[in-house]
N, C-alpha and C positions, 0 to 999 in steps of 0.2 A: 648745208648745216642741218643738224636734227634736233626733235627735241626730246630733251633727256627726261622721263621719269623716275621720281627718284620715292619707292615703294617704303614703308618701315620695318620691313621686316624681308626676308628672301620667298616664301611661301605666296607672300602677296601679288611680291613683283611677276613669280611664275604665272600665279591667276592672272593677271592686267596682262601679261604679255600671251597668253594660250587663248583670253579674249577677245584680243585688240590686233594680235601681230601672231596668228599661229605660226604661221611659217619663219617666225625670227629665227636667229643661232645663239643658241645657248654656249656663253663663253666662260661659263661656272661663276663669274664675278658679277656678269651684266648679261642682257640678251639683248642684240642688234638686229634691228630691220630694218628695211627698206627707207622709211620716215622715222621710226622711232627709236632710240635705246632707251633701256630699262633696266633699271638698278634698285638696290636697294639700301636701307640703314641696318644695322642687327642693334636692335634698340636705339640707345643713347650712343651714337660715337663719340660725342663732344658735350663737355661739360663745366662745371665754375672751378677754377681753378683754387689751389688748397693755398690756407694764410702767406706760407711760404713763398709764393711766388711774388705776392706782394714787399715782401721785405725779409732776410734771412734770420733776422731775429725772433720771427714764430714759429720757425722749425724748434723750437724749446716754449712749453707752453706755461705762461707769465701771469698771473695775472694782473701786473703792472702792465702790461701792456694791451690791455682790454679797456675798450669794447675796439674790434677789428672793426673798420667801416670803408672799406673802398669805395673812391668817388667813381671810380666805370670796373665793373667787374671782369675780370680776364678769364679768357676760354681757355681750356687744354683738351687736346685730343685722347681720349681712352687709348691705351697701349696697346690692350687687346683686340682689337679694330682699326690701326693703323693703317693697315693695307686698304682693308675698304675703302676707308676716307678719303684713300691717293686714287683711289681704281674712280671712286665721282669726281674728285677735282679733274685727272684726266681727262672723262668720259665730256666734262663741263666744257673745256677748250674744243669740244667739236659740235657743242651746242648752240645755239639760238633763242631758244625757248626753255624753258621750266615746267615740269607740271608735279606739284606739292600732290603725292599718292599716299603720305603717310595718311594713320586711323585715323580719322574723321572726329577729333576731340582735343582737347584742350594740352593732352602730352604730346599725340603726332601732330597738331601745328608747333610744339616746342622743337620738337624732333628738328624738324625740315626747319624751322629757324636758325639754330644753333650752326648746322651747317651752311645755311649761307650768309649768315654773319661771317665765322670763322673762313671759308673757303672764299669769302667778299663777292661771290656772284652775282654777278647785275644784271643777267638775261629777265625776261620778263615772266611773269609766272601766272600759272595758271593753278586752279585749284579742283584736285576731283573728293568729291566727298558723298560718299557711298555709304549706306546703311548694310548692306549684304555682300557678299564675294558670286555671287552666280553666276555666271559669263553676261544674263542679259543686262541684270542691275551694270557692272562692268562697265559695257559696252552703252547702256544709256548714258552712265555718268561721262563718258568720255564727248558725247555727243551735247551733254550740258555740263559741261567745263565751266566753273565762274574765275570771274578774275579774283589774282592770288589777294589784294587790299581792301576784299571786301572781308578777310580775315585777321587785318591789323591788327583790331582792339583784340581780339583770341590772344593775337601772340605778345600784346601788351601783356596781358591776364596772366598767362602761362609764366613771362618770366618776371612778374613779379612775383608770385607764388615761389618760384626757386628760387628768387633772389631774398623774399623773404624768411623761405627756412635756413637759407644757407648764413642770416644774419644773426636771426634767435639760436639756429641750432652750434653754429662754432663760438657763439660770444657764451650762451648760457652753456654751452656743456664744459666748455676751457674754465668757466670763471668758477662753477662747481668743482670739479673735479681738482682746479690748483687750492682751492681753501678750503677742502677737506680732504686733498690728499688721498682722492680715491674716483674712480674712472666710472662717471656718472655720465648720462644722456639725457638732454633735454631735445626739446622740439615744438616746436609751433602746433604739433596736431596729435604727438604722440604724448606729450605733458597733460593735455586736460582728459583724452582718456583713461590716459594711466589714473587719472585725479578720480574718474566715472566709477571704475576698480575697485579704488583705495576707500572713496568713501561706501560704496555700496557692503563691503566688508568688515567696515567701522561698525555700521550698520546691525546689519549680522552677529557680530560679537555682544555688540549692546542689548542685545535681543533678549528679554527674560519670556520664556515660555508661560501660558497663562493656562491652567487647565479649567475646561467650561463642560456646561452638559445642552444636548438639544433633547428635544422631546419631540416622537415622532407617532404621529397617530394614524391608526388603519382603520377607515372604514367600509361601509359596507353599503350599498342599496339596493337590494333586489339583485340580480346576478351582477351588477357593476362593482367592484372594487377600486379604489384608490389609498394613497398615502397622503399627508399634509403634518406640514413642520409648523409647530407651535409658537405664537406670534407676542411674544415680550421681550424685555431686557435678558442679554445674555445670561445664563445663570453659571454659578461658580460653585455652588452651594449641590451635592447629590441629592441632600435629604430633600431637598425642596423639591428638584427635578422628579428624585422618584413619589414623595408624596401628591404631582400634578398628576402620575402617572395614575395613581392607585386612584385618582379622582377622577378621570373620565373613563378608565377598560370599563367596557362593557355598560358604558352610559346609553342612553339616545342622545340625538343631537338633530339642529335643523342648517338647514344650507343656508347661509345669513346673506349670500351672496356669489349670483356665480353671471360670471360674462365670458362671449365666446367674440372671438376678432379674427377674422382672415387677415395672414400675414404673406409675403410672398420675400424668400431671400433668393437675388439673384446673385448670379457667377461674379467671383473674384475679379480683380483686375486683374489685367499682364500685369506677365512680371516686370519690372525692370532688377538689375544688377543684385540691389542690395537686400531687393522682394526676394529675389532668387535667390542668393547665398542663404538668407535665413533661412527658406522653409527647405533647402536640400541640409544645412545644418540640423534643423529638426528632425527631417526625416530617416537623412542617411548618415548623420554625425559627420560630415562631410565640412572642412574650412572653411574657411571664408577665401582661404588663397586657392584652395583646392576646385573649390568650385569657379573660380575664374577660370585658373589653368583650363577646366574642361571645357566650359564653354568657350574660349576664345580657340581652342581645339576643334570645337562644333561649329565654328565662326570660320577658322578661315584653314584647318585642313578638310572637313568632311563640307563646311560649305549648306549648313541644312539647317543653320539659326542664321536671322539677322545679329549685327553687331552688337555684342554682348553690355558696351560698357553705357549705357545709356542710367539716365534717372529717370523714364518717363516710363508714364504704365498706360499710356494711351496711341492711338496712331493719325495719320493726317488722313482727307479725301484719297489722297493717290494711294494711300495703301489699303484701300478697302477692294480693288479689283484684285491685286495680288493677294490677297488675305482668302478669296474665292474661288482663283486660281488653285493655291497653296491647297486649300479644300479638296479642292478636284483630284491633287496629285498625291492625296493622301489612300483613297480608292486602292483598293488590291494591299494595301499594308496590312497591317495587326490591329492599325486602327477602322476597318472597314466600315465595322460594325456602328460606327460612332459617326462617321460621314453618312451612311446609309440613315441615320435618326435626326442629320442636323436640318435646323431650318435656316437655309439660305437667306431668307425673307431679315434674318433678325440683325443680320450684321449691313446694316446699312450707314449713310452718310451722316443719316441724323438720328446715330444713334450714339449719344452723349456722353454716354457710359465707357465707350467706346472709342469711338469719333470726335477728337476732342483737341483740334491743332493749335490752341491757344495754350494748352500744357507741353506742349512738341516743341524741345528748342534742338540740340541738334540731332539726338535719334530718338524715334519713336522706341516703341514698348520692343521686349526680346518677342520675333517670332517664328515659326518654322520656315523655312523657306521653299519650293513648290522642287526641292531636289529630293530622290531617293535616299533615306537613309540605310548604308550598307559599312559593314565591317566597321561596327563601333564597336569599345571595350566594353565591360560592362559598366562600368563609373558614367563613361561618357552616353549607356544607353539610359540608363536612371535619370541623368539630366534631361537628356530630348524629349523620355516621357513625359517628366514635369513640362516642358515646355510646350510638346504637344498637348498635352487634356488641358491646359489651360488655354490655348486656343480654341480648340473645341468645345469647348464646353460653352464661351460666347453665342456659339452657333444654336445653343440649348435657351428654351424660357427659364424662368426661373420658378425655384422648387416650393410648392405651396402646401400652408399649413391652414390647419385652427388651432389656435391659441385659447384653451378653457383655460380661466384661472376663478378659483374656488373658494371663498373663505366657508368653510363648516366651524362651526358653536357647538361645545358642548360642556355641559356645567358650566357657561358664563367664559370658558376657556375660548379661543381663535385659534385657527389652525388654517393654513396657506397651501393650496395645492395648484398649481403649473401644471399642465398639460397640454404639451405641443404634439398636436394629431397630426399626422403626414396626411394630406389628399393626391400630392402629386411629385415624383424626385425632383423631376425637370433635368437641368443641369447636375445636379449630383446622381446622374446613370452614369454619365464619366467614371466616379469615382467607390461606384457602387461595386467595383472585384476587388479593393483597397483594404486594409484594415481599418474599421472605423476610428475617425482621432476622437483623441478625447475631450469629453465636454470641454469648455471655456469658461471660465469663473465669469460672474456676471459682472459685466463692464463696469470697471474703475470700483471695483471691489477685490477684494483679497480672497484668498481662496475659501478661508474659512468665514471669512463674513457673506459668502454668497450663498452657504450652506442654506440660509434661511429661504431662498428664492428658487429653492433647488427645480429645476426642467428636467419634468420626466418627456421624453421623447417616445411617440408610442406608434405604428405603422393600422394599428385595429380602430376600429372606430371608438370614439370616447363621448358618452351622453349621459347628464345625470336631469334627474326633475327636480327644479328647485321650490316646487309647492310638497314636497314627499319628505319623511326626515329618513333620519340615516341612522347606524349606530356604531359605537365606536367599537370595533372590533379586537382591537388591542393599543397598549401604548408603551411605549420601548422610549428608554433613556440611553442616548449614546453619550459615552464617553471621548472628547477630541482635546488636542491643545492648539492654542494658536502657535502660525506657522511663523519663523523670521521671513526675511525678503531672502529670495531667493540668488543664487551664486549668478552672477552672470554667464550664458552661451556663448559662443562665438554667435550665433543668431541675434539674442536679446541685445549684446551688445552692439551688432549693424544696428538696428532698431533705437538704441539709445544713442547713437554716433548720427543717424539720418536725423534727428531732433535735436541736436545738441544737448544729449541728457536729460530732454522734459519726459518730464509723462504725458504720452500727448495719446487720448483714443480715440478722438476725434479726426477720421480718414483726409475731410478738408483742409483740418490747420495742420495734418503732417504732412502734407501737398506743400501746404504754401511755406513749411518749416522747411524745404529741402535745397532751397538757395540757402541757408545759413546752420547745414549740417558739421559735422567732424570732417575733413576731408571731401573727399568725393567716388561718387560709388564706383570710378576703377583705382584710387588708391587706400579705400578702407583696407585692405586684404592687409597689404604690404605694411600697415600702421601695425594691426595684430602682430603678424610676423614677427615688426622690430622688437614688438614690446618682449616676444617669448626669445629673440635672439638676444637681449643684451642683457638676459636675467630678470624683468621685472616679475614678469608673469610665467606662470606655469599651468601645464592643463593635467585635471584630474576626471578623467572620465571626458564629458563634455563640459565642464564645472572649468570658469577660469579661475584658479587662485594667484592670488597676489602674495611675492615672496617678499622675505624680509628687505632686500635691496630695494624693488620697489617701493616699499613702506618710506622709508629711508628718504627714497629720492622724495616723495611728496612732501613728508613731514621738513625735511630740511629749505625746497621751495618756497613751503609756506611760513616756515620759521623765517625766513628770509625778506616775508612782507611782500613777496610777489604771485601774492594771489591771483593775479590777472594771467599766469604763466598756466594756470590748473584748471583757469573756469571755462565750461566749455563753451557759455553761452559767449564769451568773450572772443574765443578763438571759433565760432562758429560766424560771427557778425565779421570774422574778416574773410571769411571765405562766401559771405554775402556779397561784401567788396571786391572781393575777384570776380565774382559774376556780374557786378554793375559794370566791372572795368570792362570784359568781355563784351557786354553789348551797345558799349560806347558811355554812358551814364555819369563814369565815375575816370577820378582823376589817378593813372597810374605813380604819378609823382609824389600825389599825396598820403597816397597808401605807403608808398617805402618811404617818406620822411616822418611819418609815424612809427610804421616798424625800427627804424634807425634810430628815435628817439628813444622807444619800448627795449631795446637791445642796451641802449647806453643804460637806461635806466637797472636791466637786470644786472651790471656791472658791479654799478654804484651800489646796491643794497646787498649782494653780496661781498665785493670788497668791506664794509663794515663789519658784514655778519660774523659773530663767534666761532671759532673753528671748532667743528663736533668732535666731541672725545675719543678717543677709542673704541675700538669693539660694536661699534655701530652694525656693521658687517661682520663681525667674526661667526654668526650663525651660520653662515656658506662654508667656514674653515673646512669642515667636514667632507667638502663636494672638491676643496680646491686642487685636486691630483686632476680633474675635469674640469678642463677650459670648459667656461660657456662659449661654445661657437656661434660666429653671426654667420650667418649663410647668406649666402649671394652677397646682395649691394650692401647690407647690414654690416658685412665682414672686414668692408675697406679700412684698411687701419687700425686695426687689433693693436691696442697694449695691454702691457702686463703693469702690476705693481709685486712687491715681494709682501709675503705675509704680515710685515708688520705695516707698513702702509709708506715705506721711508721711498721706494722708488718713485722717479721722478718720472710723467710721461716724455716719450721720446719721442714720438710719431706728432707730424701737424695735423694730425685728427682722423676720425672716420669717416667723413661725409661723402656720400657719394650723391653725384650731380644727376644722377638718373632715381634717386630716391624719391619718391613722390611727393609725400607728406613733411620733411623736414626733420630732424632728428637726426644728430650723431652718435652713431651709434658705434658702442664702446666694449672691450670684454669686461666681464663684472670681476670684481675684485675681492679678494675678501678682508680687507684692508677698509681700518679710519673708522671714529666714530660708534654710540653707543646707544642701543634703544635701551627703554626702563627696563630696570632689574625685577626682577618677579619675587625675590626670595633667595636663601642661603642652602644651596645643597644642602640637603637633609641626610648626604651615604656620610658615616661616621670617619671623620679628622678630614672629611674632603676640606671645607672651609671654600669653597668655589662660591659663584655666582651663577642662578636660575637664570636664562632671559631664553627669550623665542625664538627659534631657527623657521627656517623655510618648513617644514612638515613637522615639526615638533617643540619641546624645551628642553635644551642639554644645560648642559652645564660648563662654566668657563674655563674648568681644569680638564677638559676633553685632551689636551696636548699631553697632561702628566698622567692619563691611564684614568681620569672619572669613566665611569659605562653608564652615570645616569640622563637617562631621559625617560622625557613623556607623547607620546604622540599626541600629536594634536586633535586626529581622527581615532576615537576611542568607544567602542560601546554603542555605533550607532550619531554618536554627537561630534561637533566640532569644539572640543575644550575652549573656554575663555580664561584669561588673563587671571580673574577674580578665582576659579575653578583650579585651576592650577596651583594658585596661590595657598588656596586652600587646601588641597592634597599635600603640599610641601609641610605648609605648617601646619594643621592640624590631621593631618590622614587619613580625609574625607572629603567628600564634595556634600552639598546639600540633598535631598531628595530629588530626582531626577527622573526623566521616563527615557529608558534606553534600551538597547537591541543586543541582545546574547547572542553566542557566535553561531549557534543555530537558528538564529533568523526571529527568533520570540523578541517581542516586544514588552518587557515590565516594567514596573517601578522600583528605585534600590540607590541606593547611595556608591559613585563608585570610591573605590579606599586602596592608597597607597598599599601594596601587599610587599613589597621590597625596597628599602630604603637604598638600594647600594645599584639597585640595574632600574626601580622606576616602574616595575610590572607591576599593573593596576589590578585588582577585582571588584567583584559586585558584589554588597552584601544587601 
């Protein structure tokens, strides 16, 4: 007898078998050697089976017969993977042994569960769990093999997390979608971001621009120049701002106060997953899924990152010799020039910043690994650099300044002047052939209230005498407005999902927020996804906007009284819970007889709830000749409704058991239901109704030939509700500061100029 490994993926199995067994035979299914065969999963083969299997009357979706609750949940095998599944049950009747190869996380021990539940395999099992794919990582792991039950509670963790999306998501998407009559998704982890969205853009809209003045002062001391921004209450008022001006140009003045402080900022942390996705979405507009796909690419085809799907931004003792290794086999690259500057000395055991295995639970930080990188795309080369200079740049001190900061007096006025002197890059030589980014508003201020604190960064030496006066060499009133909060990223949003929506800028407590985030940083990706697959969300630019369906779905949850379904700080404390359960802590029973409770409960308040009126969704009519497609696992079980909302669903749902996050997800409809009316078409005998589409406001007789709309994106602005309103009925907006289509920025009221197409101008 042999023992079977059984890999997650084919790529894997190849590596484990070219490491461990080069000379096996590759039989296209599996590779046999000597001791060993080697197989693989192609993801999920096996999964929770759909309501239907449980009883034939949920193939018709009821909400009488909600909330679904199965006392043991039943497996089905993926269709499209059938043969695989037979090729290991096979392979299993000539085995003796087990060894669990799937990724070394909380989905590949689901993986390798699911099939020997369903396949009932009793051989004994071993467990290899590997941070890299390099032949040598490989071939260690194999050599420290742990037994397969010292990963029980994982696989506790793992299916409750499935078994709990698979209860909120078929009981609340069935129990919406039959009482409003229109093909809605809910989800355990894709509801309170969508919620993160929804209100961030409520937001947004509430937003009334403020327009203010700063006052900026130049002075002068002997051949030193500086700037300094004048230290009072905001002013709103010009005459005042310019009458401060016309009272210090060309005054003297004395330095009332000046302190200088050596500062030293060192290197960034590794990345881990969610570090990563954001700042390749900052930099190269790159997804959140896209950037998975690459690195798990760089992970286990080209083999030249550790395992990508990690939360941790630090590493253990054992990976400080590889980390030096890795150094050495950087030599002769593109990065030469960068190992030829590092200081070996810096990356040691007791270097905390670093070296740090109490944050280490199952992979450490994303790192290069000590393989050649050759024949990468260019997407996939853009990643490896990220992850390269942030290695290296560890190997760098860190970059030192002096910090002058300035108060100058003049006429009784104060004026604030920053200046951060460079003495040393350090670590920012890495990043010194870069585009410089851009300043950072100063911590846990808005962009525009940090104007006052402004940081001039200077490479020349900076020295004033504070016994010498100075004089004020001119003084300049600028004009600004304050800014709304800005649209969510795919970036900002990993960032507010790793936190569960806090604002958190404190680097410590978003550490210890990352056991009770949105999901988890290899199924964040796939949550975005859904949300743009099932219609909630749409991307403009890098800008997420939230579509009227979305709207829809919040407002109706919350109308509903189940607030706990949107919060994220709610649905973040249960993903705190799956990680207690994972490390033995917490009770997996009592987690899903909560969820089971929380599911019955979202039944009950909507079985009461009011069915929404009409036209709720009729702002999509427009798009509905285009299915929203769900791609991939998002897509399983597509329905339709007919325009007016009368089709009944016919499908037992979408849920696919390899979905991560939870969430059924559904095609959007343009059926059921009514957001608020904005106003009365103003095109003459139309007699229709104004309400809000996904990019615009049409009008309700759009089907009998109305052509009016308004974009929502008009002149530089995002219209609100109130603005709109206003162009209908009076055929104007208030005063406004907005952008001409040649790029100027003025002030001007904009004004309905056609009452029958909606074409706006500026007067």
């Amino acid at each position: 007898m042999k023992t079977l490994i059984i890999a997650e993926k084919p790529d894997m199995g190849r590596n484990i078998a070219a490491a461990i067994d080069p000379k096996a035979k590759n039989h296209r299914s599996y590779i046999e050697g000597e001791h060993y065969i080697i197989t693989w999963a192609i993801g999920h083969l096996i999964g929770l089976a759909e309501p239907d299997a449980y009883d034939d009357r949920y193939k018709k979706w009821n909400i009488n017969d909600l909330p679904i609750i199965p006392d043991k949940f039943k497996l089905i095998p993926n269709r499209k993977t059938m043969d695989q599944l037979k090729v290991i049950a096979d392979l299993a009747k000539r085995s003796d042994r087990l060894v669990n190869s799937c990724d070394a996380g909380r989905e590949g021990q689901y993986i390798f569960s699911l099939i020997q539940r369903h396949l009932k395999l009793s051989q004994p099992v071993k467990r290899l769990w590997i941070s890299d794919l390099t032949p040598e990582t490989i071939r260690k792991g194999f050599e420290e093999l742990r037994e397969g039950s010292e990963y029980d509670n994982l696989t506790k963790a793992a299916t409750a997390r499935s078994e709990a999306d698979w209860l909120i998501g078929m009981n609340g998407s069935r129990a919406f979608t039959t009482k409003h009559n229109v093909l809605l998704s809910v989800g355990r982890v894709q509801t309170p971001v969508l919620a993160l969205i929804y209100d961030r853009q409520k937001q947004i809209e509430a937003f009334s621009s403020l327009k203010f003045f700063e006052l900026e002062g130049h002075f002068a001391q002997g051949d030193m120049t500086y700037r300094g921004m004048w230290q009072g209450e905001r002013m709103t008022d010009k005459e005042k701002a310019d009458a401060l001006a016309a009272k210090v140009k060309g005054k003297d003045g004395r330095i009332a106060s000046y302190e200088v402080k050596d500062t030293k900022e060192y290197p960034n942390k590794l990345y881990d997953l969610t570090l990563l996705q954001r700042e390749a979405n900052g930099k190269y507009g790159f997804s959140a899924k896209k950037t998975l796909d690459v690195a798990q690419a760089l992970y286990e085809k080209h083999k030249v990152i550790s395992y990508p799907r990690t939360n941790s931004n630090y590493v253990t003792e054992q990976n400080i010799p590889e980390m030096h290794k890795t150094l050495n086999a950087l030599q002769g690259t593109a990065y030469d020039e960068f190992v030829k500057g590092a200081n070996r000395g810096l990356v040691h055991k007791g270097n905390k910043f670093i070296c740090n295995p109490s944050r280490v639970e199952d992979h450490h930080a994303i790192l290069p690994t000590n393989r050649k990188a050759n024949g990468l795309n260019p997407d996939e080369q853009k990643l490896y650099d990220l992850v390269v200079r942030r290695f290296l740049s560890q190997f760098y001190p860190a970059a030192e300044y002096k910090v002058h900061t300035v108060i100058t007096e003049v006429e009784g006025e104060s004026f604030k002047t920053t200046v951060k002197e460079l003495l040393s890059l350090g670590w920012k030589v890495i990043y010194a052939d870069q585009k410089k980014d851009k300043p950072k508003a100063t911590k846990g201020k808005e962009k525009e209230d940090s104007a006052e604190e402004e940081e001039i960064e200077v490479s020349e030496p900076f020295s004033i005498l504070a016994s010498e006066g100075v004089t004020c060499a001119d003084a300049i009133v600028k004009e600004k407005d304050t800014q709304p909060p800005k649209h969510y990223t795919e970036g900002t949003l990993l960032k507010a999902m790793e936190s569960a929506g806090k604002q958190i800028e404190d680097d410590d407590v978003r550490e210890a927020m990352k056991d009770s985030g949105l999901g988890t940083p290899a199924t964040r990706a796939a949550t975005i996804e859904r949300l743009k697959n099932v219609g909630y969300v749409e991307m403009q630019g890098k800008k997420i906007l939230i579509t009227q369906k979305g709207r829809s779905a919040i407002e109706l949850i919350r109308g509903a009284g189940i607030e706990l379904l949107t919060s994220p700080e709610m649905t973040g404390m249960w993903e705190r819970r799956l990680n207690e359960i994972a490390r033995g802590s917490a009770s997996d029973q009592q987690f899903m007889d909560n969820v089971k409770k929380f599911a019955t409960m979202i039944v009950d308040k909507v079985r009461i709830q009011s069915r929404a009126s009409k036209n709720l969704f009729e702002s999509e009519a427009p798009a509905q000749g285009k299915s929203t497609r769900g791609k991939g696992k998002a897509a399983a079980g597509e329905r339709t409704a007919s325009p007016s909302g009368g089709s009944r669903a016919r499908s037992t749902g979408a849920k696919s058991a390899s979905a991560p996050t939870g969430g059924v997800a559904v095609q959007a409809a343009p059926a059921a239901a009514q957001p608020s009316i904005i106003g009365v078409c103003p095109s003459a005998g139309c007699g229709g109704s104004i309400f809000m589409g996904r990019k615009g406001y049409g009008c309700s007789h759009y089907k009998e030939g109305c052509k009016f709309v308004i974009w929502k994106e008009s002149y530089g602005r995002s219209l609100t509700d109130g603005q709109v309103k206003s162009l209908i009925e009076k055929g104007k907006t208030a005063k406004l500061k907005v952008t001409l289509q040649d790029g100027t920025q003025t002030e001007g009221r904009i004004v309905l100029r056609n009452e029958t197409t909606g074409e706006l101008a500026i007067e």
